[in-house]
Phi, psi and omega in degrees: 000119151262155206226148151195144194251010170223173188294119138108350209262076185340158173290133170199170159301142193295309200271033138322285214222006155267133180297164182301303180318303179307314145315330160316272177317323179288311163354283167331316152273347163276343149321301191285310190306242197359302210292326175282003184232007179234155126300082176312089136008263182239177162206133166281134156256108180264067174090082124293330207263027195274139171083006184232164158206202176051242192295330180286351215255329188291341196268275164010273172337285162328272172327314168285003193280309185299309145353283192325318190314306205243343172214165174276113149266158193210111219228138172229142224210146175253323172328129154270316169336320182261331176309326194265343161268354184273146193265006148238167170230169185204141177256162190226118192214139156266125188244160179242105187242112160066052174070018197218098160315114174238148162269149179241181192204102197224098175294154197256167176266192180279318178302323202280312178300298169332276174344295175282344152288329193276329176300353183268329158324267210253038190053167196305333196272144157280099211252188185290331193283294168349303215263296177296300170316313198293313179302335201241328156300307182279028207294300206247050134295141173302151176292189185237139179274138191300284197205148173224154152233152192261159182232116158078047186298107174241151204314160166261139191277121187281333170310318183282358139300127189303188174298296186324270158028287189296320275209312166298298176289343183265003157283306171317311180272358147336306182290143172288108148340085190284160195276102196301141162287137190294138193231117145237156195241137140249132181280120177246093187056224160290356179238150193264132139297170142203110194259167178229098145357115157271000000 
């Protein structure tokens, strides 16, 4: 792909001279195409928002809110802007049980997100303003969807896809596949450990 993210600015290869934000956001935007043109089940963002912040990372947030609309998304995001548009929130947390670090996976309540947005504001110590900005991003949140199911999903016809599009998946199915690292999980009540072997 050439890219140029300003006006009057030549044209080059993107991944020359696009900043990680900026790599985001196109990411990003190649997603919402794609998402409009599959039925998608779900789609993961992993650390999407990296490198952007303030008015953009609310714009981000917006688009993936709007996703959200048609599909299940699932963001795993350091922003409160974006942590704060989702209608469930769930924390990623380590703990060390009987000498071995585990991760945890823990849904937040509505207090508990209020906490944890304003610690992603301001840090572990808590101040008033942090706990009140964090009430007021999550002000207009969506309610959280029980369950949706999608029906009658059907493949995608890449003809009906613009070109740039057509041009992305058939570079995807092209790609090799890795061999997923062995994961074993224990379920502890509400909350999923998950250790990975080293």
């Amino acid at each position: 792909f050439l890219f140029s993210a300003n006006k009057g600015i030549p044209h080059d290869v993107l991944k020359k001279i696009a900043s990680g934000g900026e790599l985001s956001r196109i990411m990003l935007g190649v997603k919402l195409i794609l998402s409009k043109y599959a039925q998608l089940p779900t789609i993961l963002f992993d650390e999407i928002d990296t490198g952007v912040s303030g008015e953009v990372s609310n714009k981000i947030a917006e688009v993936m809110q709007e996703m959200g609309t048609h599909m299940q998304v699932i963001t795993i995001t350091h922003l409160p802007q974006i942590a704060a548009k989702g209608s469930s929130h769930f924390k990623v947390y380590k703990e060390e049980v009987s000498g071995v670090t585990m991760t945890f996976l823990k849904k937040l309540t509505q207090e508990e997100r209020v906490e944890e947005v304003a610690e992603i504001l301001g840090g572990k110590t808590m101040t008033v303003s942090a706990l009140q900005h964090a009430k007021e991003l999550l002000k207009n949140t969506p309610a959280p969807v029980t369950q949706k199911v999608i029906n009658d999903i059907e493949p995608i016809n890449p003809t009906a896809l613009p070109p740039v599009v057509q041009r992305v998946t058939q570079d995807v199915d092209r790609a090799p596949v890795p061999t997923p690292a062995p994961v074993v999980q224990r379920v502890v009540a509400d909350q999923a450990p998950i250790v990975t072997p080293t």
